[in-house]
Predicted model as a PDB file, atoms N, CA, C, CB and O in Angstrom, pLDDT in the B-factor column:
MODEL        1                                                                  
ATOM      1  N   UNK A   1      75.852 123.733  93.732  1.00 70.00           N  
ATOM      2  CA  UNK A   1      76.184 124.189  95.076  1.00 70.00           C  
ATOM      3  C   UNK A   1      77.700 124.197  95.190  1.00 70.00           C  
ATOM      4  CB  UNK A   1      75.529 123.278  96.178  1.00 70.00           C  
ATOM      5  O   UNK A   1      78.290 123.184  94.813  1.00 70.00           O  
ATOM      6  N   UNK A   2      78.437 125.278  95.692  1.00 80.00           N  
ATOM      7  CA  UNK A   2      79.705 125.441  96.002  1.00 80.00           C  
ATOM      8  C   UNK A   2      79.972 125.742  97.654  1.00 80.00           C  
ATOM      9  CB  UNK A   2      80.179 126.544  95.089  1.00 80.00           C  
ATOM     10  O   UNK A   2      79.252 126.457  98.351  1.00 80.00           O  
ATOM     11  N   UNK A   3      81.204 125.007  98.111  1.00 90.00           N  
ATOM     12  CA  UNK A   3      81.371 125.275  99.604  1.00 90.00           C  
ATOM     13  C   UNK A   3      82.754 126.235  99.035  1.00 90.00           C  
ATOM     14  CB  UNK A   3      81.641 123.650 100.882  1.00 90.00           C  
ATOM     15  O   UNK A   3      83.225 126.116  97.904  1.00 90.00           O  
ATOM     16  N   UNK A   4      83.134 126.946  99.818  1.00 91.00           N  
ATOM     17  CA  UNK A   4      84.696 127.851  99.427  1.00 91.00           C  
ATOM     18  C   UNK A   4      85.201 127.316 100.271  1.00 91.00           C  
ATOM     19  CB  UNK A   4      84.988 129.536  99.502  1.00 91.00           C  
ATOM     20  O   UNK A   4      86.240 127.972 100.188  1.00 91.00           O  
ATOM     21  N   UNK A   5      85.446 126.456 101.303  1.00 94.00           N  
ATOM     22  CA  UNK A   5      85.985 126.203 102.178  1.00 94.00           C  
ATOM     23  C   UNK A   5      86.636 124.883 101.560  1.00 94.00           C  
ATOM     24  CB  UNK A   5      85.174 126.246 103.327  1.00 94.00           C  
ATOM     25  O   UNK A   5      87.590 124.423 102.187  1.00 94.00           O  
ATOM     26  N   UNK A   6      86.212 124.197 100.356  1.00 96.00           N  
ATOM     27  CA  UNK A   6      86.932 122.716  99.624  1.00 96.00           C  
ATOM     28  C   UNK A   6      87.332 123.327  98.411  1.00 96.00           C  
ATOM     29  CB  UNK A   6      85.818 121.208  99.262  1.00 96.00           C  
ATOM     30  O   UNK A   6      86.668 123.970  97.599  1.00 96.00           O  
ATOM     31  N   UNK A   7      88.801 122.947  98.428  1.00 95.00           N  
ATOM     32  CA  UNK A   7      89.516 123.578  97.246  1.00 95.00           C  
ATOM     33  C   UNK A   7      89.419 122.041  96.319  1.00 95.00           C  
ATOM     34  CB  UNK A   7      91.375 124.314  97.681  1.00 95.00           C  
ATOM     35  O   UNK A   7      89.494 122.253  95.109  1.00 95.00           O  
ATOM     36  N   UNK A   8      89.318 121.066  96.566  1.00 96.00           N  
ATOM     37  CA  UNK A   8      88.922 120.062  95.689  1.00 96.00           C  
ATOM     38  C   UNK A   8      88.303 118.793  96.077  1.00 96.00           C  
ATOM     39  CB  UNK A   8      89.908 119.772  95.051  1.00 96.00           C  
ATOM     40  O   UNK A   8      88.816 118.315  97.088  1.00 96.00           O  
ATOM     41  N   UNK A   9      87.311 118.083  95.547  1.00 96.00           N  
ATOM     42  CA  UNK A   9      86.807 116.943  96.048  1.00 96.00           C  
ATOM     43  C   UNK A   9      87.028 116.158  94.756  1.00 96.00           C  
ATOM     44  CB  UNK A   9      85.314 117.035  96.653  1.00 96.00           C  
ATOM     45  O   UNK A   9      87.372 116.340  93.589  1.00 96.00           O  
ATOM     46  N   UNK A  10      86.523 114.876  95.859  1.00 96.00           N  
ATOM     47  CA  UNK A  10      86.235 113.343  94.832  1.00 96.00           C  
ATOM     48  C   UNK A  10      85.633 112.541  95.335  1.00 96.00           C  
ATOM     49  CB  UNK A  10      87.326 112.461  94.380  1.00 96.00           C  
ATOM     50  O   UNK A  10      85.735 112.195  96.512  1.00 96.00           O  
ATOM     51  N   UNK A  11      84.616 111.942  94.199  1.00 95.00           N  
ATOM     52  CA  UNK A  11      83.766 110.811  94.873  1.00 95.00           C  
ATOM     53  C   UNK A  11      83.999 109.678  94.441  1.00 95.00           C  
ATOM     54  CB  UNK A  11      82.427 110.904  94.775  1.00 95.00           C  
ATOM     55  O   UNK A  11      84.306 109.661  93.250  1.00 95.00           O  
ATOM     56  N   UNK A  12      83.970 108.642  94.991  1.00 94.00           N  
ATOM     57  CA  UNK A  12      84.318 106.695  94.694  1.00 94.00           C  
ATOM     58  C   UNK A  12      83.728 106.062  95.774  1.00 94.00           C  
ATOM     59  CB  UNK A  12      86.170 106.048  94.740  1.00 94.00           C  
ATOM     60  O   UNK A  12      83.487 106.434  96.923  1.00 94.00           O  
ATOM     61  N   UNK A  13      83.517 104.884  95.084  1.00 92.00           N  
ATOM     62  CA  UNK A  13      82.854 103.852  96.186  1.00 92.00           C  
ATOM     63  C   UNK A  13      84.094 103.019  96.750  1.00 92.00           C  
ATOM     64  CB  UNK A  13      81.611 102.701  95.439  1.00 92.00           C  
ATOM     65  O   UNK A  13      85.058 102.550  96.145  1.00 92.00           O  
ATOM     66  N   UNK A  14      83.725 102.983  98.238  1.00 87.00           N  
ATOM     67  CA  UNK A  14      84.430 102.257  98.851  1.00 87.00           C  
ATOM     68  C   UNK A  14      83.684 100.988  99.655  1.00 87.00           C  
ATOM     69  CB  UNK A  14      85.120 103.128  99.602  1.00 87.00           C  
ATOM     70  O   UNK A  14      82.725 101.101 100.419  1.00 87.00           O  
ATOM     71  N   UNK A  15      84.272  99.934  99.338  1.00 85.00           N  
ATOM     72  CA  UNK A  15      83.589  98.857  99.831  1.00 85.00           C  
ATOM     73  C   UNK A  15      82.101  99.153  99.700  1.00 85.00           C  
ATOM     74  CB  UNK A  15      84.009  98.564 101.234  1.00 85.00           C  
ATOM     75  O   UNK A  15      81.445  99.115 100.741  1.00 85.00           O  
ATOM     76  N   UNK A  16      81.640  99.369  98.849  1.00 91.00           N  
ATOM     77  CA  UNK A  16      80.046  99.449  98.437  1.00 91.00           C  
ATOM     78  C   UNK A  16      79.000 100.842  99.050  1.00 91.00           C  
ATOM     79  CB  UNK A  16      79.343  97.921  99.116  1.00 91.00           C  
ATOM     80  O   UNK A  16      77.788 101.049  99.121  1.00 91.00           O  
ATOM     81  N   UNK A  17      80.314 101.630  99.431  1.00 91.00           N  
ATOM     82  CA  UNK A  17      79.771 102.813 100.285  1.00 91.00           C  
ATOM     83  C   UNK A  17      80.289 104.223  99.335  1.00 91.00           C  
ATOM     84  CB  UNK A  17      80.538 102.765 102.088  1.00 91.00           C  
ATOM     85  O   UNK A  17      81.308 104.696  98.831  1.00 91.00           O  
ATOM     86  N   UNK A  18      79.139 104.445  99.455  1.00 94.00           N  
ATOM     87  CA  UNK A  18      79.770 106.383  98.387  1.00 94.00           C  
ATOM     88  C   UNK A  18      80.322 106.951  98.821  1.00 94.00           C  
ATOM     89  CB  UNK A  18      78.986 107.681  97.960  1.00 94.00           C  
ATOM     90  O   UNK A  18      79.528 107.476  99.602  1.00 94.00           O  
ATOM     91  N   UNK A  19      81.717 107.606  99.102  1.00 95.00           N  
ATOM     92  CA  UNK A  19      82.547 108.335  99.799  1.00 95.00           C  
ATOM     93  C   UNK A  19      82.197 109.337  98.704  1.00 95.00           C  
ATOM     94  CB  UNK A  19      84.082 107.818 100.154  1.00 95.00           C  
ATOM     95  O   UNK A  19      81.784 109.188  97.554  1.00 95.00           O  
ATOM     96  N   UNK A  20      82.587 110.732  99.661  1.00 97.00           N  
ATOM     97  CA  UNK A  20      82.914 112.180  98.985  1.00 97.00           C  
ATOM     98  C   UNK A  20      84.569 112.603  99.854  1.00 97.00           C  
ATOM     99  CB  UNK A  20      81.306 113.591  99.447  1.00 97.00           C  
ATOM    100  O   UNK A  20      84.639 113.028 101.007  1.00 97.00           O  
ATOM    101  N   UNK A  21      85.627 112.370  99.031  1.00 97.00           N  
ATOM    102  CA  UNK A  21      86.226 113.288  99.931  1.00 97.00           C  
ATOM    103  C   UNK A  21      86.691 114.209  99.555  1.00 97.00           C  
ATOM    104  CB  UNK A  21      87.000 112.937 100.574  1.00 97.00           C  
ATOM    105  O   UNK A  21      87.070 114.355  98.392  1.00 97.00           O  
ATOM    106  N   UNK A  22      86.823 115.542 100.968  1.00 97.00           N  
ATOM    107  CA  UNK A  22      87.173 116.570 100.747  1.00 97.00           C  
ATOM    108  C   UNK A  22      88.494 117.227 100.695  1.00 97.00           C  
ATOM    109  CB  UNK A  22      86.604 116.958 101.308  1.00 97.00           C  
ATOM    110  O   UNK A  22      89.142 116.654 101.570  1.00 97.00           O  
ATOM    111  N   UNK A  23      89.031 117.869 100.297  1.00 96.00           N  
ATOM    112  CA  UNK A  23      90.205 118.603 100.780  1.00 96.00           C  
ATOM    113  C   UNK A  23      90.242 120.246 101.191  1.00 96.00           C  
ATOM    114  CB  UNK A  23      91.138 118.403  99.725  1.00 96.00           C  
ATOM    115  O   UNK A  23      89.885 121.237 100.555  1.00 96.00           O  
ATOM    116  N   UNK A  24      90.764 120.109 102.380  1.00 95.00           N  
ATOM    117  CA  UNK A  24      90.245 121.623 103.105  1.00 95.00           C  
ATOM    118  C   UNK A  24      91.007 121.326 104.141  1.00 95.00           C  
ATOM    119  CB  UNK A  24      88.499 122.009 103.538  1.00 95.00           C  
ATOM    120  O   UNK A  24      91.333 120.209 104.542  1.00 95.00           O  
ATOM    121  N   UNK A  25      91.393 122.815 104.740  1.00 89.00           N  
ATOM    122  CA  UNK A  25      92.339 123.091 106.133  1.00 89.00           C  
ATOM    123  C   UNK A  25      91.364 123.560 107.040  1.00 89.00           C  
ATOM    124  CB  UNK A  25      93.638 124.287 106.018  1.00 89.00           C  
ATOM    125  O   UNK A  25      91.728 123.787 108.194  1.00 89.00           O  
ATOM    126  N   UNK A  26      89.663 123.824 106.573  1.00 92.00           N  
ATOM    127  CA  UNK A  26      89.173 124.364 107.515  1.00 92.00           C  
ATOM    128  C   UNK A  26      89.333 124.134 108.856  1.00 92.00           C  
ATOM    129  CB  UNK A  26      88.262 124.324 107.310  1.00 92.00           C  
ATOM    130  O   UNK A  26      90.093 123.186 109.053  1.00 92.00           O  
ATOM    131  N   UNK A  27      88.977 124.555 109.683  1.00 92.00           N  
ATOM    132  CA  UNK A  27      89.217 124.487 111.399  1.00 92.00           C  
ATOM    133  C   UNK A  27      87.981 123.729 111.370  1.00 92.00           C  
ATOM    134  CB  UNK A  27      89.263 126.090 112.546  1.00 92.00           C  
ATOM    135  O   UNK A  27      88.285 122.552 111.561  1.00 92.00           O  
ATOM    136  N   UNK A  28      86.124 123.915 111.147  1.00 94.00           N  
ATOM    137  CA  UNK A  28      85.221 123.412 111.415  1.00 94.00           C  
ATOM    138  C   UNK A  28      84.768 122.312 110.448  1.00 94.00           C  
ATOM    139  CB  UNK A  28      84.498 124.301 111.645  1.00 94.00           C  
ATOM    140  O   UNK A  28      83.591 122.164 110.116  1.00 94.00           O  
ATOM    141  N   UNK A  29      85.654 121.647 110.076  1.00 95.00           N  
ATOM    142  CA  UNK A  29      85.844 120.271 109.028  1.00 95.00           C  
ATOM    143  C   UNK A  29      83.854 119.441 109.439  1.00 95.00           C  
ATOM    144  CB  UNK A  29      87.863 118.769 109.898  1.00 95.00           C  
ATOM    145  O   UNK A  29      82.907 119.403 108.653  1.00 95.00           O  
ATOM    146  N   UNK A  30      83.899 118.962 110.799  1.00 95.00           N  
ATOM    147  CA  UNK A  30      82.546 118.677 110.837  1.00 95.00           C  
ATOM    148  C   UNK A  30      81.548 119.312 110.563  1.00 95.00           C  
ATOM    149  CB  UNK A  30      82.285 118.410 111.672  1.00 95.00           C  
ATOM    150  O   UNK A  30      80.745 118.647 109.909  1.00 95.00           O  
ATOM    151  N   UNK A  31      81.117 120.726 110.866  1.00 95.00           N  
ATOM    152  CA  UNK A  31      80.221 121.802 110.196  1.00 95.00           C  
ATOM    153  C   UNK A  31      79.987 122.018 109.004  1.00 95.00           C  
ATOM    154  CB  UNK A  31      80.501 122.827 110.426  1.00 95.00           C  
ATOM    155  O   UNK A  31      78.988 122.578 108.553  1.00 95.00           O  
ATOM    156  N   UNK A  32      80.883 121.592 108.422  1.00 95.00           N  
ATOM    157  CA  UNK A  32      81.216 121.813 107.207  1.00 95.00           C  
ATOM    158  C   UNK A  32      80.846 120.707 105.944  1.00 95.00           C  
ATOM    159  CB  UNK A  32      82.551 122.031 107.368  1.00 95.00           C  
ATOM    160  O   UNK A  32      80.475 120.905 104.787  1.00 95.00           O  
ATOM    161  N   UNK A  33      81.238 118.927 107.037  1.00 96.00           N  
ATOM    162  CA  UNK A  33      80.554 117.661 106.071  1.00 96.00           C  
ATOM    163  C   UNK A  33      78.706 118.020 106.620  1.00 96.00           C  
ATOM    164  CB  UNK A  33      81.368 115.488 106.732  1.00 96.00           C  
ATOM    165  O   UNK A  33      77.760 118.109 105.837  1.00 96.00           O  
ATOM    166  N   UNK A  34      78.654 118.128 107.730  1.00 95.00           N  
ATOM    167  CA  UNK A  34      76.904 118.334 107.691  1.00 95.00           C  
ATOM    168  C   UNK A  34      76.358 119.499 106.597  1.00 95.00           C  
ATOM    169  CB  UNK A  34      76.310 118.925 109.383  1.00 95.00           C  
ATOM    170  O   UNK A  34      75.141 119.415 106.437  1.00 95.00           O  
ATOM    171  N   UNK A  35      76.872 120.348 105.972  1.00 94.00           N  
ATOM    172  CA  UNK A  35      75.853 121.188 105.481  1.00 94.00           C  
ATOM    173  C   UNK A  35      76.245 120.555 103.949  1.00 94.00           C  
ATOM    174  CB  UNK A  35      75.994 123.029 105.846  1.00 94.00           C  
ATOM    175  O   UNK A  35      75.559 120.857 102.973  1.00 94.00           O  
ATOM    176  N   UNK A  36      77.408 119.654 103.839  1.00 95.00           N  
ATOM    177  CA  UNK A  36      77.158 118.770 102.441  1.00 95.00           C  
ATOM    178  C   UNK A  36      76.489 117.814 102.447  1.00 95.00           C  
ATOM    179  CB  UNK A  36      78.160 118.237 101.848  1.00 95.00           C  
ATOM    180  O   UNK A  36      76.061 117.378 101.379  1.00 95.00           O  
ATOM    181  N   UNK A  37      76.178 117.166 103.709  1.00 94.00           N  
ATOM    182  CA  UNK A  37      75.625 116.069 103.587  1.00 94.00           C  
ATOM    183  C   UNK A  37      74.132 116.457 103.143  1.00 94.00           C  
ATOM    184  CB  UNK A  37      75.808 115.273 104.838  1.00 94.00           C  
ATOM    185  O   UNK A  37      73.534 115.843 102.259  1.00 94.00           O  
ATOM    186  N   UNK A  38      73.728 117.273 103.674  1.00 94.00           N  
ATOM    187  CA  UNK A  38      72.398 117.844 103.458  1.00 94.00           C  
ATOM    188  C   UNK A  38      71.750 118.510 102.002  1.00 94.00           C  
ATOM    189  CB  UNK A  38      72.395 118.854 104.423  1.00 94.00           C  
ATOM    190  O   UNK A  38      70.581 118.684 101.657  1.00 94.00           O  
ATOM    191  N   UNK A  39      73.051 118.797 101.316  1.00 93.00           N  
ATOM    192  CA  UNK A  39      73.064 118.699 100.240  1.00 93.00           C  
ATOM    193  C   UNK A  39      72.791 117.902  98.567  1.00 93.00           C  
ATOM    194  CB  UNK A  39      73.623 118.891 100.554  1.00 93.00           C  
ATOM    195  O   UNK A  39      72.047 117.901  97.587  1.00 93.00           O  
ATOM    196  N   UNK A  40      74.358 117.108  99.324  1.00 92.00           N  
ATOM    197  CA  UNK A  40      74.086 115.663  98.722  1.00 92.00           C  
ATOM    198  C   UNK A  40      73.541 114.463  99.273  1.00 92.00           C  
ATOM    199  CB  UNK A  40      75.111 115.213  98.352  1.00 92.00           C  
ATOM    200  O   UNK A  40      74.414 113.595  99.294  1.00 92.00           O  
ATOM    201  N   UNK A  41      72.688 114.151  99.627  1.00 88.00           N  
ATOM    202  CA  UNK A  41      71.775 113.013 100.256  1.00 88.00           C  
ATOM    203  C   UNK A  41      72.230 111.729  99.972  1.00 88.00           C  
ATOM    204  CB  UNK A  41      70.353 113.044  99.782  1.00 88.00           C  
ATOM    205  O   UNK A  41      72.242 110.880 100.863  1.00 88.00           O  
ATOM    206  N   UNK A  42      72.683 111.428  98.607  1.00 90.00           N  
ATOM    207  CA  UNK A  42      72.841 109.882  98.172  1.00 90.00           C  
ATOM    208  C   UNK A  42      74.895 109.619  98.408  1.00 90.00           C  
ATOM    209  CB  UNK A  42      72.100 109.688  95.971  1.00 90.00           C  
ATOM    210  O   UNK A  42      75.596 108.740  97.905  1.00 90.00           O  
ATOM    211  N   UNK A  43      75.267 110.664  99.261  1.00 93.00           N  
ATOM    212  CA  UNK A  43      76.338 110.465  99.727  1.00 93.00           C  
ATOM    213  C   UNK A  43      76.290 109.280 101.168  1.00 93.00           C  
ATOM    214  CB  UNK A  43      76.818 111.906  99.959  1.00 93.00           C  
ATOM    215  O   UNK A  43      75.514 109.548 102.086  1.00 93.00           O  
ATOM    216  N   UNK A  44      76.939 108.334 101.230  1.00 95.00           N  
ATOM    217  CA  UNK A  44      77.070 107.714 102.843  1.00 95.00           C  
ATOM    218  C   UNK A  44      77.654 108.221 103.492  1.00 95.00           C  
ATOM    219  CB  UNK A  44      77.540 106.587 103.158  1.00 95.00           C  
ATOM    220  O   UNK A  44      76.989 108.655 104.433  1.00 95.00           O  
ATOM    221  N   UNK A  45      79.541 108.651 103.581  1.00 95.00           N  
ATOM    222  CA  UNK A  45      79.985 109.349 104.364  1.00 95.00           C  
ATOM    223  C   UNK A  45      81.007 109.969 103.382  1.00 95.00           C  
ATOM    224  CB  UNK A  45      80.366 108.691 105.595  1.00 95.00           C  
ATOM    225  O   UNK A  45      81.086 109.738 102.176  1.00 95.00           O  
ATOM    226  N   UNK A  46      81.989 111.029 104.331  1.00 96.00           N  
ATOM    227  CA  UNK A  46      82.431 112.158 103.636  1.00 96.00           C  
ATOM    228  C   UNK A  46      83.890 111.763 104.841  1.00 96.00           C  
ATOM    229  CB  UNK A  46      81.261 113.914 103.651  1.00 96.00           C  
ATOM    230  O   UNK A  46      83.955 111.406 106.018  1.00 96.00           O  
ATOM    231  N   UNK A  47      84.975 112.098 103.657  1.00 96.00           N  
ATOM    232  CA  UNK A  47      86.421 111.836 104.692  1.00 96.00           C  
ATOM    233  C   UNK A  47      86.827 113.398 104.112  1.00 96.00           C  
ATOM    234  CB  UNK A  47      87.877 110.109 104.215  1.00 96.00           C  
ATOM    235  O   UNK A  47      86.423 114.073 103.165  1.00 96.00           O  
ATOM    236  N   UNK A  48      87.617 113.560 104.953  1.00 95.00           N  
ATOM    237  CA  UNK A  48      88.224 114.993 104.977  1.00 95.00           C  
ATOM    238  C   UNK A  48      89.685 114.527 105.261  1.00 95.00           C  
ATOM    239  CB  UNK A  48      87.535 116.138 106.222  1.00 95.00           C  
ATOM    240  O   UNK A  48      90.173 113.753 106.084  1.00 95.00           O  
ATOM    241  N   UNK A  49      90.220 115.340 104.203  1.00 94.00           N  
ATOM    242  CA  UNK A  49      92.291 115.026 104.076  1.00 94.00           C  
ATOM    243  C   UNK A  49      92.287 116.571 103.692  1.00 94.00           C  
ATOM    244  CB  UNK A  49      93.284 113.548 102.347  1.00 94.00           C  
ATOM    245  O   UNK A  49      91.372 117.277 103.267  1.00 94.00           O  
ATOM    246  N   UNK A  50      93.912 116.925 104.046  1.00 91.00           N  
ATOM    247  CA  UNK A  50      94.291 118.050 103.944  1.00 91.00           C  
ATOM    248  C   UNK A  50      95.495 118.261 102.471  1.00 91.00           C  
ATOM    249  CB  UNK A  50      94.809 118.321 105.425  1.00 91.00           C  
ATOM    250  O   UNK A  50      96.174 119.264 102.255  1.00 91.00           O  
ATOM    251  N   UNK A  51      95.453 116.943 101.608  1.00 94.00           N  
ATOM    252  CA  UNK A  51      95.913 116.767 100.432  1.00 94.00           C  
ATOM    253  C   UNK A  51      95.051 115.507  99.660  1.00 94.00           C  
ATOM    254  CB  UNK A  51      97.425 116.550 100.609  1.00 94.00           C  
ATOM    255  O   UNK A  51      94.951 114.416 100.221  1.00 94.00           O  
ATOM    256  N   UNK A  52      94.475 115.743  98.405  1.00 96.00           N  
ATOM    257  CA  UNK A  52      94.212 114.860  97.637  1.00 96.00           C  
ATOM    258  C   UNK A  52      94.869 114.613  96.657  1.00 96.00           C  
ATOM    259  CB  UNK A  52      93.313 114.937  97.354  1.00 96.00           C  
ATOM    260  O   UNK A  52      95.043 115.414  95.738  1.00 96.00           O  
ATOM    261  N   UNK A  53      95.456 113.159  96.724  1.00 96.00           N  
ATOM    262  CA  UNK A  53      96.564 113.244  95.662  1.00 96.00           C  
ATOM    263  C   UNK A  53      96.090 113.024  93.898  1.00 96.00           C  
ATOM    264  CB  UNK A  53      97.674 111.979  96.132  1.00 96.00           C  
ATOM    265  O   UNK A  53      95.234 112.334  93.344  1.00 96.00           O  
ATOM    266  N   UNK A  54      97.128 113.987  93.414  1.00 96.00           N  
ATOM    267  CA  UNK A  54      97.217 114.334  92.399  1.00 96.00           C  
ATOM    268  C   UNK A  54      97.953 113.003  91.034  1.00 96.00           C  
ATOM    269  CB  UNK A  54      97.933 115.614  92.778  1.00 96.00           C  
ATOM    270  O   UNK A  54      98.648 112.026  91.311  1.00 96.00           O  
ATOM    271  N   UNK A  55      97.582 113.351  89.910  1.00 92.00           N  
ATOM    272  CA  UNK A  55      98.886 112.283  88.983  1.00 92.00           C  
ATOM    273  C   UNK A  55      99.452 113.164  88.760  1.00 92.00           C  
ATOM    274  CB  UNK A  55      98.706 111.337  87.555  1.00 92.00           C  
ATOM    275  O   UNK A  55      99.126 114.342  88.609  1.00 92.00           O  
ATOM    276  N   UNK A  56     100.786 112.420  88.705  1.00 88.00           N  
ATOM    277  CA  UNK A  56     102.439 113.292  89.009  1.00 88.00           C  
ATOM    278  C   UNK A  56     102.485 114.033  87.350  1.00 88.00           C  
ATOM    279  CB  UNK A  56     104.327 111.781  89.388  1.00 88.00           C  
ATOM    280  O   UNK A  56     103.124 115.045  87.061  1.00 88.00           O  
ATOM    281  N   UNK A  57     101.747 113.331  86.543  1.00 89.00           N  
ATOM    282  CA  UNK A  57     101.650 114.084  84.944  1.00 89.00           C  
ATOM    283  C   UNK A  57     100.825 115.077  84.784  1.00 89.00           C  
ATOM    284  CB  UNK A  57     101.187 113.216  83.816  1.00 89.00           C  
ATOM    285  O   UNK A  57     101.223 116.028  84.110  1.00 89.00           O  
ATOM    286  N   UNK A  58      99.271 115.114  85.445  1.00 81.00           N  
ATOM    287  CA  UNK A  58      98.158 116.103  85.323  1.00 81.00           C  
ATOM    288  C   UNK A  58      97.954 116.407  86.411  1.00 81.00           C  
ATOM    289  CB  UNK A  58      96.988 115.780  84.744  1.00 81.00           C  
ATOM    290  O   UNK A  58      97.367 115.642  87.176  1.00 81.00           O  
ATOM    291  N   UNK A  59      98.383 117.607  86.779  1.00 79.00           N  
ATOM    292  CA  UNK A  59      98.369 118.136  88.196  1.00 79.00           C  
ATOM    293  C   UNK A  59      96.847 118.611  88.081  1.00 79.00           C  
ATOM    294  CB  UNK A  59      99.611 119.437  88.596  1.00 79.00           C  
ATOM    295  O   UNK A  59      96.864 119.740  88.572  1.00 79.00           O  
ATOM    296  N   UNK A  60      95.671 118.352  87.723  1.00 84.00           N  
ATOM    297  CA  UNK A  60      94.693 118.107  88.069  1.00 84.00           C  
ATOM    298  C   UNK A  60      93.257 116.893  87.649  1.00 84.00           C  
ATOM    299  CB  UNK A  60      94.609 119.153  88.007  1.00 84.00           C  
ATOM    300  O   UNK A  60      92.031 116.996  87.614  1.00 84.00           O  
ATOM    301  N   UNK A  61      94.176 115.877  87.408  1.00 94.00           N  
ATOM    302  CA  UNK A  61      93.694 115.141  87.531  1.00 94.00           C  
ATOM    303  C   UNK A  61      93.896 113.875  89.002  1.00 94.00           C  
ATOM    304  CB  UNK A  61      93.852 114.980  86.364  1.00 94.00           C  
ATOM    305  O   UNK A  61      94.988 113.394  89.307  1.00 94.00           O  
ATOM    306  N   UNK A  62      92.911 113.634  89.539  1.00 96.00           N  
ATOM    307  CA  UNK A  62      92.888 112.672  91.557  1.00 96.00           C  
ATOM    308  C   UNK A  62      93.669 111.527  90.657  1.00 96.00           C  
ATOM    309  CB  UNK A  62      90.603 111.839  92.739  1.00 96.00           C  
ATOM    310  O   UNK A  62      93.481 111.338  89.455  1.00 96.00           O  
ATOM    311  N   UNK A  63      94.493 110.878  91.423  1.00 96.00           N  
ATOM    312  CA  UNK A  63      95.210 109.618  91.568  1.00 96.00           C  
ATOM    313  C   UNK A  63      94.116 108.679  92.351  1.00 96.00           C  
ATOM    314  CB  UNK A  63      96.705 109.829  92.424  1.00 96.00           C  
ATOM    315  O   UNK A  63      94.308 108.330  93.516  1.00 96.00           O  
ATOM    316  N   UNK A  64      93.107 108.353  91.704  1.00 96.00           N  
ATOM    317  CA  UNK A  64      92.481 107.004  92.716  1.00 96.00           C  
ATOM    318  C   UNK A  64      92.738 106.503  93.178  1.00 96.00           C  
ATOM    319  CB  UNK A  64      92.053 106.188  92.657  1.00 96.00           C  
ATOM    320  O   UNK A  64      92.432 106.495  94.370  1.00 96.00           O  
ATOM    321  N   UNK A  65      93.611 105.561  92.570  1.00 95.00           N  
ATOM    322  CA  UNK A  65      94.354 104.527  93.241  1.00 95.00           C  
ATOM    323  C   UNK A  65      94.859 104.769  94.844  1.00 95.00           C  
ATOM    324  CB  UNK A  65      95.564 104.306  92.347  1.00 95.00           C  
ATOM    325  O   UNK A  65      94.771 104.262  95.962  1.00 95.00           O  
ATOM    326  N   UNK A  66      95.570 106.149  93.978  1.00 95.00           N  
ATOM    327  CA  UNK A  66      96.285 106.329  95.726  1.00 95.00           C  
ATOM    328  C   UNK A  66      95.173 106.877  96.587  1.00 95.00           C  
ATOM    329  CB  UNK A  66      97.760 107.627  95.909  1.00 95.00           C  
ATOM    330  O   UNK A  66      95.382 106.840  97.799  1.00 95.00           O  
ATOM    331  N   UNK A  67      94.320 107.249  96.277  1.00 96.00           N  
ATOM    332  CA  UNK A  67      93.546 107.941  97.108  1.00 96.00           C  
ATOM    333  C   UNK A  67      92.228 107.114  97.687  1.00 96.00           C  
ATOM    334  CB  UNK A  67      93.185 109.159  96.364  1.00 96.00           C  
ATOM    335  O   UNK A  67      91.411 107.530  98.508  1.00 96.00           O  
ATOM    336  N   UNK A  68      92.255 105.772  96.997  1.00 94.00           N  
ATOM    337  CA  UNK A  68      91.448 104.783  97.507  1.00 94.00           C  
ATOM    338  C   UNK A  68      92.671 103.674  98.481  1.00 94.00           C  
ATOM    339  CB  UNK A  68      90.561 104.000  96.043  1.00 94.00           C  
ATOM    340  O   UNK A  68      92.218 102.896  99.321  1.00 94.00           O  
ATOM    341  N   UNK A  69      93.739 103.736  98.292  1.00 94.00           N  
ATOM    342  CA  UNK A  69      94.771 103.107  99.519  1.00 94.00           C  
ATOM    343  C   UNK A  69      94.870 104.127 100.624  1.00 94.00           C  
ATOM    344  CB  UNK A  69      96.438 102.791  98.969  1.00 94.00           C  
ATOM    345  O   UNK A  69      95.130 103.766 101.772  1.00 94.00           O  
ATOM    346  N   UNK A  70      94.661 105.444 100.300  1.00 92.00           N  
ATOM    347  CA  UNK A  70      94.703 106.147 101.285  1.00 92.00           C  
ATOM    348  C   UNK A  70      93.756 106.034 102.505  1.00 92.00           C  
ATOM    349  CB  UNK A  70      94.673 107.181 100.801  1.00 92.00           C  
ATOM    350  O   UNK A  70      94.069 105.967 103.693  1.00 92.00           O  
ATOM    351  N   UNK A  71      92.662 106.029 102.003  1.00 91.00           N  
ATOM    352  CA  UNK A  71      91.630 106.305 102.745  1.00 91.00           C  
ATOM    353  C   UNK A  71      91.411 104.342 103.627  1.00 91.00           C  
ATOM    354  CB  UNK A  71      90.171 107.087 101.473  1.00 91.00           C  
ATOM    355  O   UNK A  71      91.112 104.218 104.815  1.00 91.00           O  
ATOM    356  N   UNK A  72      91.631 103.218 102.754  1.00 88.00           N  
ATOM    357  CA  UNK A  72      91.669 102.071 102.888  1.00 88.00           C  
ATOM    358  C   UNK A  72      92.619 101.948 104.674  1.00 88.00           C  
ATOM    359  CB  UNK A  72      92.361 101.451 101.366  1.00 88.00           C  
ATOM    360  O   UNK A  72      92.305 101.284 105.662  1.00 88.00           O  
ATOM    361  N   UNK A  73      93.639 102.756 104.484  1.00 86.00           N  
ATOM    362  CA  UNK A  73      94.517 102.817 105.576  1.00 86.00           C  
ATOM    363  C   UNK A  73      94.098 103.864 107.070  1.00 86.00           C  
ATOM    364  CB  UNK A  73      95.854 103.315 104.839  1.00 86.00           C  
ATOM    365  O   UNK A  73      94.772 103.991 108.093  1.00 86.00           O  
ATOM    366  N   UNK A  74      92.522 104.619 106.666  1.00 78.00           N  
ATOM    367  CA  UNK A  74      92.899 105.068 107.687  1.00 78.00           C  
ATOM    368  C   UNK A  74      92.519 104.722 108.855  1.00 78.00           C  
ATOM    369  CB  UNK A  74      92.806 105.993 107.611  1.00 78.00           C  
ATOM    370  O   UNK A  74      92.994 105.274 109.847  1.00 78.00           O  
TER     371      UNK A  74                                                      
ENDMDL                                                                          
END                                                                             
């Protein structure tokens, strides 16, 4: 299944919970986690950022780290 509206995701557990997050500018960001959620079922919740950070060496490989302090902070 593909959404065009997420130019990249990532999934990690946070505090014992399955995050998916997305990255997307869409305008209907909520419309948009319901028809994934429905998708992916064994997801808990879904965060939506408008940058997922990258390593500064493999511009496509997610920086976890930062992207699990990120989300830790919000």
């Amino acid at each position: 299944m593909s959404f065009a509206e997420v130019r990249r995701a990532a999934f990690l557990e946070l505090n014992e919970i399955t995050a998916m997050v997305i990255e997307t500018d869409t305008k209907d960001a909520l419309s948009l986690c319901q028809k994934i959620k429905l998708c992916l079922k064994d997801i808990d919740t879904i965060h939506v950022v408008k940058k997922i950070p990258l390593d500064k060496r493999h511009h496509s490989k997610i920086a976890y780290a930062r992207l699990k302090k990120m989300l830790l902070e919000l």
